[in-house]
mmCIF entry with sequence, helices, sheets and N, C-alpha, C, O atoms, coordinates in Angstrom:
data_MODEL
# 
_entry.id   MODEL 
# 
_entity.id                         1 
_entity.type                       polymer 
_entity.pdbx_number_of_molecules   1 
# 
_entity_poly.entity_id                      1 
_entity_poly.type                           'polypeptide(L)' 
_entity_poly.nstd_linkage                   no 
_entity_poly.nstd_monomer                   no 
_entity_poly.pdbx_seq_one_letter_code       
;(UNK)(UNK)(UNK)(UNK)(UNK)(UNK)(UNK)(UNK)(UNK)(UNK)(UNK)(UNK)(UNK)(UNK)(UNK)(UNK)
(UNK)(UNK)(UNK)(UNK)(UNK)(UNK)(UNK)(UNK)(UNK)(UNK)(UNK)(UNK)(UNK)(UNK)(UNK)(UNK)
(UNK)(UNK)(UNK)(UNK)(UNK)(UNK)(UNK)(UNK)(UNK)(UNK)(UNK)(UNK)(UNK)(UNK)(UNK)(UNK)
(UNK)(UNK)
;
_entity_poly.pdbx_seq_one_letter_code_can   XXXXXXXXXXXXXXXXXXXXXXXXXXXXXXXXXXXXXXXXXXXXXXXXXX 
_entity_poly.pdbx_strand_id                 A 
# 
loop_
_entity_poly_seq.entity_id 
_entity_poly_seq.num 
_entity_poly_seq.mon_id 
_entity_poly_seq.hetero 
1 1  UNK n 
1 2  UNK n 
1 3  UNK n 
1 4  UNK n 
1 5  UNK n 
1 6  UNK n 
1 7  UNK n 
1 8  UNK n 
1 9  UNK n 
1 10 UNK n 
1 11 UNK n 
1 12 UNK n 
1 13 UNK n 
1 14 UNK n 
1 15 UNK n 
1 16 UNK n 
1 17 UNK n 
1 18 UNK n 
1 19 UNK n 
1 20 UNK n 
1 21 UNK n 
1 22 UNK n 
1 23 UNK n 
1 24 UNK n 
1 25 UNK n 
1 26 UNK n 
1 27 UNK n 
1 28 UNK n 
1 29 UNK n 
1 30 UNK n 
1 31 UNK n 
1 32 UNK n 
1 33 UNK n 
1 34 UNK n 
1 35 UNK n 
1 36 UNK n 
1 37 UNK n 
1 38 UNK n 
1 39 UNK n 
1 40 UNK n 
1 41 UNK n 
1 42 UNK n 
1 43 UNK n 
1 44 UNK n 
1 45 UNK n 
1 46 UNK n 
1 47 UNK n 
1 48 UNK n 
1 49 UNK n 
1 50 UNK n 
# 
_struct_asym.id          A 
_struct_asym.entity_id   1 
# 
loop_
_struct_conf.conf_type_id 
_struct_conf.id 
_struct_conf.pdbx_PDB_helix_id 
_struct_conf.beg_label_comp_id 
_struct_conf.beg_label_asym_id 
_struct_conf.beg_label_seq_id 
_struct_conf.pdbx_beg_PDB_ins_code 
_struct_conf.end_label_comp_id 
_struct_conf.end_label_asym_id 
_struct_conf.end_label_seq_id 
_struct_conf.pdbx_end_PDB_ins_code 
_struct_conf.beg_auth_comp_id 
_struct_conf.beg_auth_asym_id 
_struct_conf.beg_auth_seq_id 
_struct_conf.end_auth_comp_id 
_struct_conf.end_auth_asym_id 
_struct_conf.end_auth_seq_id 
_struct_conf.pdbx_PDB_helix_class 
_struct_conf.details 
_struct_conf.pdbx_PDB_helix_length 
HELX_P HELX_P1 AA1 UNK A 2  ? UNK A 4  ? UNK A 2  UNK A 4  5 ? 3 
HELX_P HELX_P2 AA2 UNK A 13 ? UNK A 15 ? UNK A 13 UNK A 15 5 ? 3 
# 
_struct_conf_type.id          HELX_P 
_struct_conf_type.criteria    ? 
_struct_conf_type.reference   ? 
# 
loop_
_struct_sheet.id 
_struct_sheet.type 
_struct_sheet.number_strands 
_struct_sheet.details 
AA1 ? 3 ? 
AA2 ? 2 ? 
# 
loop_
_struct_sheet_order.sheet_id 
_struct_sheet_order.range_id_1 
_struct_sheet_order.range_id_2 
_struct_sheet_order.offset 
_struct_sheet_order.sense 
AA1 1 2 ? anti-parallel 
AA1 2 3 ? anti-parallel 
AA2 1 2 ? anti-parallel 
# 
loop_
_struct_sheet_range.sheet_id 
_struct_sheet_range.id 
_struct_sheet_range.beg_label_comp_id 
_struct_sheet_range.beg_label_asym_id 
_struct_sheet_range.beg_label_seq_id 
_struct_sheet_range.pdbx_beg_PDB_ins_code 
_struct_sheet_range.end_label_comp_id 
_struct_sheet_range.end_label_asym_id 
_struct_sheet_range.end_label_seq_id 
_struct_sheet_range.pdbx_end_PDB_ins_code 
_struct_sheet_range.beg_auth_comp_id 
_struct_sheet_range.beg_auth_asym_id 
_struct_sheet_range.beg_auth_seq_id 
_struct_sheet_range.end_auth_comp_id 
_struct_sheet_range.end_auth_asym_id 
_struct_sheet_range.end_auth_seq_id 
AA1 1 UNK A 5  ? UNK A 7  ? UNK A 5  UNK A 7  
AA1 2 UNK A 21 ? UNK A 24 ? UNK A 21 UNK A 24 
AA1 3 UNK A 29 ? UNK A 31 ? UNK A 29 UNK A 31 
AA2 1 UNK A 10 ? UNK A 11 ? UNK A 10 UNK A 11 
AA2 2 UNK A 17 ? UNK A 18 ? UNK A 17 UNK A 18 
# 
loop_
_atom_site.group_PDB 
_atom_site.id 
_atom_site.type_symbol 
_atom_site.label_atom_id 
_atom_site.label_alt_id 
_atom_site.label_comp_id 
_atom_site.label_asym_id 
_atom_site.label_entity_id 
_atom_site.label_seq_id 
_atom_site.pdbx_PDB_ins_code 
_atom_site.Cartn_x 
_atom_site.Cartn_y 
_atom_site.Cartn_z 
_atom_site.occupancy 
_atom_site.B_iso_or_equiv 
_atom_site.pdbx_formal_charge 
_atom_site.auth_seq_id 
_atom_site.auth_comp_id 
_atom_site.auth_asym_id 
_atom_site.auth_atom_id 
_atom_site.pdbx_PDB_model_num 
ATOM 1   N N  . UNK A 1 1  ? 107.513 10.370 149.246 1.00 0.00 ? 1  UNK A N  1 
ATOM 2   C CA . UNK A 1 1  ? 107.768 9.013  149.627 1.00 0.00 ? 1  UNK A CA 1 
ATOM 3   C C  . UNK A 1 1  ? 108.724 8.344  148.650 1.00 0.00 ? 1  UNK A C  1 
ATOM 4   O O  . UNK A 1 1  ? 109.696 7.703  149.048 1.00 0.00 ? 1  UNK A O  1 
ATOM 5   N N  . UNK A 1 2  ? 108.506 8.462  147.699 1.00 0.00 ? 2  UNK A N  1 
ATOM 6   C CA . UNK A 1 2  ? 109.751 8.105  146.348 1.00 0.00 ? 2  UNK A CA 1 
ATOM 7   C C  . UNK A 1 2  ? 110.833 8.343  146.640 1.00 0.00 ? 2  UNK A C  1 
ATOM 8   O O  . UNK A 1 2  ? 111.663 7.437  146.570 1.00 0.00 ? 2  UNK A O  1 
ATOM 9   N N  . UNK A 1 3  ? 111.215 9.637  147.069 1.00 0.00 ? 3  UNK A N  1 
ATOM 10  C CA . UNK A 1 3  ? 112.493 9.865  147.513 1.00 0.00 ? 3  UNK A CA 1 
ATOM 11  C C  . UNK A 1 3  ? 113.180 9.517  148.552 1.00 0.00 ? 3  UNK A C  1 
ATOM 12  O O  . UNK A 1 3  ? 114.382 9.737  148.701 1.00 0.00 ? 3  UNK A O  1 
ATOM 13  N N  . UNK A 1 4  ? 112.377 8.896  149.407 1.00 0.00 ? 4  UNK A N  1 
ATOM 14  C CA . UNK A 1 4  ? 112.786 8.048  150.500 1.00 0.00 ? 4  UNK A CA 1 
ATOM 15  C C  . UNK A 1 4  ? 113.088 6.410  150.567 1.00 0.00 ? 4  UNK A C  1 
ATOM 16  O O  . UNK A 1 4  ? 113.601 5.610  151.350 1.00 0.00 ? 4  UNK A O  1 
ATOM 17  N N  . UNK A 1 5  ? 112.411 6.410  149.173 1.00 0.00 ? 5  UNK A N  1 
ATOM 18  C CA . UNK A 1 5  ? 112.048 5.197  148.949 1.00 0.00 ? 5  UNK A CA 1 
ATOM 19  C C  . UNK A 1 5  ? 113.779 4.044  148.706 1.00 0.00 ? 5  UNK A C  1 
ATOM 20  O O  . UNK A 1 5  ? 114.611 4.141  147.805 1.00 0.00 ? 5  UNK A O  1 
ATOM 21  N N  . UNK A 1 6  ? 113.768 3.521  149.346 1.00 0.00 ? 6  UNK A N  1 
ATOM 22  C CA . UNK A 1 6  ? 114.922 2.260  149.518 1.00 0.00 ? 6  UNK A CA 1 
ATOM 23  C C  . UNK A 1 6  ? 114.832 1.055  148.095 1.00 0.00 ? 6  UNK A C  1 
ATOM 24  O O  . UNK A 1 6  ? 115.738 0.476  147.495 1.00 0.00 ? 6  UNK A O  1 
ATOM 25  N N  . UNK A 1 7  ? 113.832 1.030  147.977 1.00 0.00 ? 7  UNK A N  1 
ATOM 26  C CA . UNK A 1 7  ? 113.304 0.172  146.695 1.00 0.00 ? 7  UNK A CA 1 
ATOM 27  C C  . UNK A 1 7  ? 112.107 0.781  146.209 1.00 0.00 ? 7  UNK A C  1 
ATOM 28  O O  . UNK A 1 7  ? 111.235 0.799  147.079 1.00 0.00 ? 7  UNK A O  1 
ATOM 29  N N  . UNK A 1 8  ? 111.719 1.350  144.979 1.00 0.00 ? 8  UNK A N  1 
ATOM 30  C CA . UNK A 1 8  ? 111.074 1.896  144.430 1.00 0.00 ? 8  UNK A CA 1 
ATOM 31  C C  . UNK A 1 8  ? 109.918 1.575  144.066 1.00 0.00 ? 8  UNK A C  1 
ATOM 32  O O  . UNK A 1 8  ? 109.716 0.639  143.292 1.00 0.00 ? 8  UNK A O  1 
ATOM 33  N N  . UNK A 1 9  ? 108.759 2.488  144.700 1.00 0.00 ? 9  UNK A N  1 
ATOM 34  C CA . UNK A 1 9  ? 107.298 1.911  144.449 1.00 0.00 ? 9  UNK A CA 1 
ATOM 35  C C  . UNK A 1 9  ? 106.992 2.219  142.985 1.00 0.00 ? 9  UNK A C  1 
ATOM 36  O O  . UNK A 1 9  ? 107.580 3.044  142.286 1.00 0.00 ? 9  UNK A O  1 
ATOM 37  N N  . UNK A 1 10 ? 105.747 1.242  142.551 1.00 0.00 ? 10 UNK A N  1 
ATOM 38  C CA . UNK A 1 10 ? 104.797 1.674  141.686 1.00 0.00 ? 10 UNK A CA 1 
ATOM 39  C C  . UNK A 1 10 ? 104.242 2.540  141.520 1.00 0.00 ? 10 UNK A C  1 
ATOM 40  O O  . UNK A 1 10 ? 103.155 2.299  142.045 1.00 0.00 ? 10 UNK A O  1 
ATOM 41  N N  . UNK A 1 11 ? 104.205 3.752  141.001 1.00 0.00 ? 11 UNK A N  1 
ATOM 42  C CA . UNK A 1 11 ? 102.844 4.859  140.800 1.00 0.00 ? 11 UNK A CA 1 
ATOM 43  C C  . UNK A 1 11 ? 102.083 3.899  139.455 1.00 0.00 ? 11 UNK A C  1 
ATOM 44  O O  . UNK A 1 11 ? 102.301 3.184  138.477 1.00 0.00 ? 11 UNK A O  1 
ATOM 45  N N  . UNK A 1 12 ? 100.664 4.781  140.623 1.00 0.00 ? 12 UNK A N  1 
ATOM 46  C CA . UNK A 1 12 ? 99.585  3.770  139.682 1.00 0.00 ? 12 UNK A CA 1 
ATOM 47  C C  . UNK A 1 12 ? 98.537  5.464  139.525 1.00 0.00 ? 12 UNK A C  1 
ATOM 48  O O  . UNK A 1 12 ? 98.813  6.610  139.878 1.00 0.00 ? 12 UNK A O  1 
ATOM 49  N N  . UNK A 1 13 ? 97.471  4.947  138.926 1.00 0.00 ? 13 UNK A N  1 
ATOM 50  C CA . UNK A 1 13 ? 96.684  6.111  138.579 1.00 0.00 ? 13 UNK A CA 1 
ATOM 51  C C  . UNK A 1 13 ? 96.391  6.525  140.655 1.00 0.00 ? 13 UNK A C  1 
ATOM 52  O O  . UNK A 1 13 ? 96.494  5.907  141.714 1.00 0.00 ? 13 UNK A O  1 
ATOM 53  N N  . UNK A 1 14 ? 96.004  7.918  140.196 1.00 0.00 ? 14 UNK A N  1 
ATOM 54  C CA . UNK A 1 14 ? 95.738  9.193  141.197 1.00 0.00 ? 14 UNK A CA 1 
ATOM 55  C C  . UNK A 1 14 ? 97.190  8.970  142.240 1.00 0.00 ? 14 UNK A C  1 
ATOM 56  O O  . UNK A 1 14 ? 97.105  9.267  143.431 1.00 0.00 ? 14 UNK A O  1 
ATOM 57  N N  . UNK A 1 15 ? 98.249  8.528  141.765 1.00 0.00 ? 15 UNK A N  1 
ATOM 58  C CA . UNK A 1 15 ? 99.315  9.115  143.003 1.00 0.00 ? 15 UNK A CA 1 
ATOM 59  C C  . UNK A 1 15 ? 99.644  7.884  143.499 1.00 0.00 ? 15 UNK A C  1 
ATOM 60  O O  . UNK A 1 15 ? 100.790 7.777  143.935 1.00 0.00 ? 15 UNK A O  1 
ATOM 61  N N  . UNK A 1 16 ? 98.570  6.451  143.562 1.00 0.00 ? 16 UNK A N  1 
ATOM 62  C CA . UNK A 1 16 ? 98.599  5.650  144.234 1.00 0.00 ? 16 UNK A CA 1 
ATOM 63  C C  . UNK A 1 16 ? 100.400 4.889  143.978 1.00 0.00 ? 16 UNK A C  1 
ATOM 64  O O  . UNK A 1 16 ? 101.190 4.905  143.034 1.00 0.00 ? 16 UNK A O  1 
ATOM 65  N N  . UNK A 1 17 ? 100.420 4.396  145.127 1.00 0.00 ? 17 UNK A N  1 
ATOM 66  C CA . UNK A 1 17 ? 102.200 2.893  145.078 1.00 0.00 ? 17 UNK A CA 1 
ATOM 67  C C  . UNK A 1 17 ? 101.271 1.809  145.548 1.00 0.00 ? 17 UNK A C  1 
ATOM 68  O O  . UNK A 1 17 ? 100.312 1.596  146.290 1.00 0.00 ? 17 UNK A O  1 
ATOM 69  N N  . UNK A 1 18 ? 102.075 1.258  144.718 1.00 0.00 ? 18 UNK A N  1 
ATOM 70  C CA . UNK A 1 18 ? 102.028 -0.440 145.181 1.00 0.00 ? 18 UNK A CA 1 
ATOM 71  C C  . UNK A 1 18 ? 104.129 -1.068 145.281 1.00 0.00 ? 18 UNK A C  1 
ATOM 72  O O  . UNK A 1 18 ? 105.056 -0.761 144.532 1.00 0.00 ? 18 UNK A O  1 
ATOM 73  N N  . UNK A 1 19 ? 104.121 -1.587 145.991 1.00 0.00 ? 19 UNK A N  1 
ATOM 74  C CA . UNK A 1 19 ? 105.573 -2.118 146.534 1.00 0.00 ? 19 UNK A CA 1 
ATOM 75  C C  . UNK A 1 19 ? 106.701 -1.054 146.998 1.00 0.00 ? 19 UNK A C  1 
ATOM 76  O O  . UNK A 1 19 ? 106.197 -0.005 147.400 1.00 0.00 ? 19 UNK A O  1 
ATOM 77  N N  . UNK A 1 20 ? 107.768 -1.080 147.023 1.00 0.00 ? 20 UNK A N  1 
ATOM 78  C CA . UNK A 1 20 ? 108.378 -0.440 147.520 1.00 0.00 ? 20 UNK A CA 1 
ATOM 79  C C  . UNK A 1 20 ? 109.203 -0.819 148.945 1.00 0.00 ? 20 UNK A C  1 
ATOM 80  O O  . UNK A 1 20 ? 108.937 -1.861 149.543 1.00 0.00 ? 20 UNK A O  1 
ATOM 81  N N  . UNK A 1 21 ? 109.964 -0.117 149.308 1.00 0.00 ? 21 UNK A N  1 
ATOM 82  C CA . UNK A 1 21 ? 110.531 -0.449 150.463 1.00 0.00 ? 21 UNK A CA 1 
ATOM 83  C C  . UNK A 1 21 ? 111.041 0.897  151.238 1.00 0.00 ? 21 UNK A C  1 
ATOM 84  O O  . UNK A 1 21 ? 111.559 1.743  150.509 1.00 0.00 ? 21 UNK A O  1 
ATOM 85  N N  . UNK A 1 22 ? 110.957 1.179  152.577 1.00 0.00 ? 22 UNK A N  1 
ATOM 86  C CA . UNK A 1 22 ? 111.696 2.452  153.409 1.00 0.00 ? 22 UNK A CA 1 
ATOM 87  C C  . UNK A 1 22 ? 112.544 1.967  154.585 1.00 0.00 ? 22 UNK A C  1 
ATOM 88  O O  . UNK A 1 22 ? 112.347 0.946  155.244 1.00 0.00 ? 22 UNK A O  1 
ATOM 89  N N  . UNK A 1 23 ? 113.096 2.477  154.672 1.00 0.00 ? 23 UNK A N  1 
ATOM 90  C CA . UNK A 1 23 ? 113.732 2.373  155.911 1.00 0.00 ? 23 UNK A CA 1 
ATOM 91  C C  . UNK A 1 23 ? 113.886 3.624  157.323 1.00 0.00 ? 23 UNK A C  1 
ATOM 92  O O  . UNK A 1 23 ? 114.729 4.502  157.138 1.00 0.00 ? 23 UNK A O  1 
ATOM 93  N N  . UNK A 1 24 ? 113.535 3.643  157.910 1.00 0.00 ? 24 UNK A N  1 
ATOM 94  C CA . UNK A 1 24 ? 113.359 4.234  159.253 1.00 0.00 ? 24 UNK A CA 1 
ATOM 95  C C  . UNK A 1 24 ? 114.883 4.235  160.057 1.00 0.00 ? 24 UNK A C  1 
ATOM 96  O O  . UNK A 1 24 ? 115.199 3.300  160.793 1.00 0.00 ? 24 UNK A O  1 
ATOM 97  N N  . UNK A 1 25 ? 115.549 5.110  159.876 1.00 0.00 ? 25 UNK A N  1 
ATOM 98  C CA . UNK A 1 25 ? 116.872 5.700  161.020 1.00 0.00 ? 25 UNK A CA 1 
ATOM 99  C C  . UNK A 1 25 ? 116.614 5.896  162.283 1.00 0.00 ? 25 UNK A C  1 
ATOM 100 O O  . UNK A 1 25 ? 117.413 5.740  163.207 1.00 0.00 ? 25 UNK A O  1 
ATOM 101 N N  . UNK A 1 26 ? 115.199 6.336  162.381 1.00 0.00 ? 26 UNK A N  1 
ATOM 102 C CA . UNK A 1 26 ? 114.782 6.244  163.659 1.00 0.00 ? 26 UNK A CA 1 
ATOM 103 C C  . UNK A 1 26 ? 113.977 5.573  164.732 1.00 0.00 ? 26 UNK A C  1 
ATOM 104 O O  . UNK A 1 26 ? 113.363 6.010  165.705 1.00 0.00 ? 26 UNK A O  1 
ATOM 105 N N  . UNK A 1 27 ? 114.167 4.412  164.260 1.00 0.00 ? 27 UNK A N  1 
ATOM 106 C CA . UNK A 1 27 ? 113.626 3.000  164.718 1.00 0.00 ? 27 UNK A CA 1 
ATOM 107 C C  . UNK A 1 27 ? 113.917 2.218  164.260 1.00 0.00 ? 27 UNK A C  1 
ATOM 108 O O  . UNK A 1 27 ? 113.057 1.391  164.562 1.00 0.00 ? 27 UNK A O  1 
ATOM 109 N N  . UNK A 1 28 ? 114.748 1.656  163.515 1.00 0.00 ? 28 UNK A N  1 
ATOM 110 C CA . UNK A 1 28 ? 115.999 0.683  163.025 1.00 0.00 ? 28 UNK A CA 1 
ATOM 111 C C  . UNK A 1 28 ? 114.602 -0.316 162.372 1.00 0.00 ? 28 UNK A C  1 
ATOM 112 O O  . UNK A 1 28 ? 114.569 -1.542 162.472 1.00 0.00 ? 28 UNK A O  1 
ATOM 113 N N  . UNK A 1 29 ? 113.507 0.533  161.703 1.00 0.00 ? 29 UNK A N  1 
ATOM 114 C CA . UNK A 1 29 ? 113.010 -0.582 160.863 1.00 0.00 ? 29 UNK A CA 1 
ATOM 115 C C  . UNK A 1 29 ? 112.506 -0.520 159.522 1.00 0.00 ? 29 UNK A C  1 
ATOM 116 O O  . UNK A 1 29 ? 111.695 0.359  159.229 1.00 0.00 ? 29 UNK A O  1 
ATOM 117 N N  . UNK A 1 30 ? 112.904 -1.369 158.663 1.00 0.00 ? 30 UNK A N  1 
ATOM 118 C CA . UNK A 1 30 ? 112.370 -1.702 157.113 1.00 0.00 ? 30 UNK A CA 1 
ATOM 119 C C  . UNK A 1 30 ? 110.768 -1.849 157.086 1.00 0.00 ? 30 UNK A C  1 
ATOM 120 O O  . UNK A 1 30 ? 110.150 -2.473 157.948 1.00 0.00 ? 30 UNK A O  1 
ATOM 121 N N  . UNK A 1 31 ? 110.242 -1.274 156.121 1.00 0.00 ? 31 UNK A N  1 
ATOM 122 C CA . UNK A 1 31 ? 108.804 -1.039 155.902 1.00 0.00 ? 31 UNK A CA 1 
ATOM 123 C C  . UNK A 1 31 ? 108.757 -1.394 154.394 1.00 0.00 ? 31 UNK A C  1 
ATOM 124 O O  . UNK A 1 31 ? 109.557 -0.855 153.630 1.00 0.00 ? 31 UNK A O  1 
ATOM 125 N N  . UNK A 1 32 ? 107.943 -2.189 153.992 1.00 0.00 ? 32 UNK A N  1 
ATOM 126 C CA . UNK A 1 32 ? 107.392 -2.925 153.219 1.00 0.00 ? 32 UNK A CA 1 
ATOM 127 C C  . UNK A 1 32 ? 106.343 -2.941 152.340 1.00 0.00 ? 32 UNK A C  1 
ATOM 128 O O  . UNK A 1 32 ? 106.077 -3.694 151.403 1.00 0.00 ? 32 UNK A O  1 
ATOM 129 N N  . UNK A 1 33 ? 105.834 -2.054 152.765 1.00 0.00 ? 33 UNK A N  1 
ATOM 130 C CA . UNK A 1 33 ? 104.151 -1.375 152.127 1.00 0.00 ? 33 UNK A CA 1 
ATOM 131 C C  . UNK A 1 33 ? 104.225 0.155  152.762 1.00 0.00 ? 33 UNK A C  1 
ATOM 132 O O  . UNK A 1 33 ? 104.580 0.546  153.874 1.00 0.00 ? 33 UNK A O  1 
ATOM 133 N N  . UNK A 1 34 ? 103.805 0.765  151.744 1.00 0.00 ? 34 UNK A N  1 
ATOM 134 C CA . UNK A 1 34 ? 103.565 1.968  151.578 1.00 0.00 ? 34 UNK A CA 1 
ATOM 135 C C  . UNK A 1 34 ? 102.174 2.494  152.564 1.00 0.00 ? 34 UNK A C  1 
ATOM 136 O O  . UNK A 1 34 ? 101.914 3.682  152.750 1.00 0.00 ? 34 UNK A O  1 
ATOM 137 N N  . UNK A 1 35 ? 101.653 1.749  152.932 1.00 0.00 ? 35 UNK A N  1 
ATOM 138 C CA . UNK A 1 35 ? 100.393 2.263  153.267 1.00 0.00 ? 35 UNK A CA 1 
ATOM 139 C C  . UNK A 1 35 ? 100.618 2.167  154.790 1.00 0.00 ? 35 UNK A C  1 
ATOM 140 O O  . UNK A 1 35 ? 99.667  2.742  155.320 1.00 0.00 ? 35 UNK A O  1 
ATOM 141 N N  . UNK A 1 36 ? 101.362 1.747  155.609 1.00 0.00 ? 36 UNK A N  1 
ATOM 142 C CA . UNK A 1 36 ? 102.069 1.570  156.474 1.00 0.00 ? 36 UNK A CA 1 
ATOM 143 C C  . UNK A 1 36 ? 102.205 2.818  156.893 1.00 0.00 ? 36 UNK A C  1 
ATOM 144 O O  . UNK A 1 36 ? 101.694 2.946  158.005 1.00 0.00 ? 36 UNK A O  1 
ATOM 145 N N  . UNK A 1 37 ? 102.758 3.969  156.410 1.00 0.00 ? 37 UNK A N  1 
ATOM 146 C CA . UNK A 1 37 ? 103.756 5.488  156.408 1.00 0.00 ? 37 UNK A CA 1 
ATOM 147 C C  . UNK A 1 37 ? 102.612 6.140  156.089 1.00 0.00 ? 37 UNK A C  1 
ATOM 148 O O  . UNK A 1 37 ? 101.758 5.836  155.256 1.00 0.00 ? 37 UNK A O  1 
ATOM 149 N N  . UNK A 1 38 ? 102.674 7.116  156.867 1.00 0.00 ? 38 UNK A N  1 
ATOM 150 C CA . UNK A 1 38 ? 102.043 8.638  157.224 1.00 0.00 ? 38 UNK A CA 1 
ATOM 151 C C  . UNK A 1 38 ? 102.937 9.381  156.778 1.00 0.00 ? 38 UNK A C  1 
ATOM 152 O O  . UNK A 1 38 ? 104.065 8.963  157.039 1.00 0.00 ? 38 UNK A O  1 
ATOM 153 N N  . UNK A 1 39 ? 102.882 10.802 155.913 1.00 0.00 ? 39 UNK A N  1 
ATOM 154 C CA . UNK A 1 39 ? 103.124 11.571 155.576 1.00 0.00 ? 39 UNK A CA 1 
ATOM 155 C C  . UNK A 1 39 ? 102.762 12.928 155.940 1.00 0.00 ? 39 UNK A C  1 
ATOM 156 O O  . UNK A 1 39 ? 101.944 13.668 155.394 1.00 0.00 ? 39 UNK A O  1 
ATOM 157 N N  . UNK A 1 40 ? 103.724 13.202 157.250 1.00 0.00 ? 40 UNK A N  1 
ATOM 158 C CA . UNK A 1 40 ? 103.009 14.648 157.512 1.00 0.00 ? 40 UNK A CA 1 
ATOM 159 C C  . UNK A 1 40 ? 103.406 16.099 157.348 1.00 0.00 ? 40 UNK A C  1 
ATOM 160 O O  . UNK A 1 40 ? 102.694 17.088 157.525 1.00 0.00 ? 40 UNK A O  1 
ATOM 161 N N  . UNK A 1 41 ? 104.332 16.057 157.078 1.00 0.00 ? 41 UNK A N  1 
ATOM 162 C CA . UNK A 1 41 ? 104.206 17.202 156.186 1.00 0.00 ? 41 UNK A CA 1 
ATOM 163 C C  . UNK A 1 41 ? 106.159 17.352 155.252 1.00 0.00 ? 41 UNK A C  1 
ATOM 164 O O  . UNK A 1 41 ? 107.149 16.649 155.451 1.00 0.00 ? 41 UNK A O  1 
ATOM 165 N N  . UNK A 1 42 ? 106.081 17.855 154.849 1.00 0.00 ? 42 UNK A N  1 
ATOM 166 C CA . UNK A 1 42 ? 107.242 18.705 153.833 1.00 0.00 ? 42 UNK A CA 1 
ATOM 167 C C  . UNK A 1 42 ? 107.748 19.772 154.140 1.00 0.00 ? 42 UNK A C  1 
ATOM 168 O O  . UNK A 1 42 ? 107.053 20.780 154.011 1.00 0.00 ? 42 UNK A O  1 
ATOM 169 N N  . UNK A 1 43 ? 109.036 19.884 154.612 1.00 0.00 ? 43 UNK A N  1 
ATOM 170 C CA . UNK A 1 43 ? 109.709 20.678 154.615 1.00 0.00 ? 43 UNK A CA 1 
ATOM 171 C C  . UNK A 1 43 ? 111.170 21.989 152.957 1.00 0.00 ? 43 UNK A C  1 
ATOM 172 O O  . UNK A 1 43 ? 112.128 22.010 152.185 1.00 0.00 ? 43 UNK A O  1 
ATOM 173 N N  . UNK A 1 44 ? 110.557 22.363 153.307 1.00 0.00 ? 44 UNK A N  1 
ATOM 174 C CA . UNK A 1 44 ? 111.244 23.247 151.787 1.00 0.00 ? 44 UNK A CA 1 
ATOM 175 C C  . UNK A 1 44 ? 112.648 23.478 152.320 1.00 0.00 ? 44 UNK A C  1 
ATOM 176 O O  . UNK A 1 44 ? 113.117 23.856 153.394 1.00 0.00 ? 44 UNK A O  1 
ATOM 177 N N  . UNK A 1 45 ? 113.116 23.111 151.179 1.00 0.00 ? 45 UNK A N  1 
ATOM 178 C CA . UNK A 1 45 ? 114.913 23.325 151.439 1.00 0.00 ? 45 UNK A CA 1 
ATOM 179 C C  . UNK A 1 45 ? 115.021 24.833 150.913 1.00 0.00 ? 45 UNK A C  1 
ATOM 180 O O  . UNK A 1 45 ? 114.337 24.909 149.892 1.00 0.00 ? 45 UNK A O  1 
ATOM 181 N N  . UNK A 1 46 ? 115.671 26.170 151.243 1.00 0.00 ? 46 UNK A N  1 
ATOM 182 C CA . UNK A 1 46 ? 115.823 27.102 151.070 1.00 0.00 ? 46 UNK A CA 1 
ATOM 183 C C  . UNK A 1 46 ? 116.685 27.265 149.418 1.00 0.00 ? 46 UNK A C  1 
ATOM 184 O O  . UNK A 1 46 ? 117.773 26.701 149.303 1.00 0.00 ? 46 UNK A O  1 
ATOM 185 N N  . UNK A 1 47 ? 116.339 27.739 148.699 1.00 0.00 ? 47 UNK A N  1 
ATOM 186 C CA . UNK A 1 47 ? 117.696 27.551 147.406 1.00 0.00 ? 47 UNK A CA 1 
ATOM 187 C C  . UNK A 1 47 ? 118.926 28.700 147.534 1.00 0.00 ? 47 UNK A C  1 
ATOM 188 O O  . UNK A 1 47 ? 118.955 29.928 147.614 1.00 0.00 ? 47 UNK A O  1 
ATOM 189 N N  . UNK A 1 48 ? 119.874 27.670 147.509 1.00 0.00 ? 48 UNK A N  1 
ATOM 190 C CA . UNK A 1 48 ? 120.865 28.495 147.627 1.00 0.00 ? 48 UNK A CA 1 
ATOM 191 C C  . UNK A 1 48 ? 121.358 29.973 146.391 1.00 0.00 ? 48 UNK A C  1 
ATOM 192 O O  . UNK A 1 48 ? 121.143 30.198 145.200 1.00 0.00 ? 48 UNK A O  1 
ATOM 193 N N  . UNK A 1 49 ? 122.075 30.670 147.481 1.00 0.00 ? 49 UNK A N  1 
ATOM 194 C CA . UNK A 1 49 ? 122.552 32.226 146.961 1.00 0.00 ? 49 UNK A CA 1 
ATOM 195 C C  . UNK A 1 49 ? 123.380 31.856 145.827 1.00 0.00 ? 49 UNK A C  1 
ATOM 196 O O  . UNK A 1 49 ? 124.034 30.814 145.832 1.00 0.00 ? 49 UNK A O  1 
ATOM 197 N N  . UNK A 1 50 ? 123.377 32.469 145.097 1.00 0.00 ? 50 UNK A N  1 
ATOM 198 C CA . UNK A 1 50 ? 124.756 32.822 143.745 1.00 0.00 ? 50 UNK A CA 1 
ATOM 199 C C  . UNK A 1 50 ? 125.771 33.658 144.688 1.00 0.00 ? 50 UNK A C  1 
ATOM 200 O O  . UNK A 1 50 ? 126.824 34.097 144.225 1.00 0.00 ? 50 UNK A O  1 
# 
């Protein structure tokens, strides 16, 4: 979520954010709270060859 993050949340103890900001490309909308966003899963970028 950090890395998505438009304005940068708080980490607080166990992982937790407080503030922050995202933005959505795929629904043209700004999100405001973190707790808002579902996180479902992670995709791994392959590392590139030498």
């Amino acid at each position: 979520m950090i890395d998505e993050a438009i304005e940068l949340p708080q980490v607080g103890e166990c992982c937790t954010i407080s503030g922050g900001r995202w933005y959505s490309f795929y629904d043209d909308v700004t999100i405001d709270w973190g707790s808002a966003l579902d996180v479902d899963h992670m995709v791994s970028v392959p590392a590139a060859r030498a």
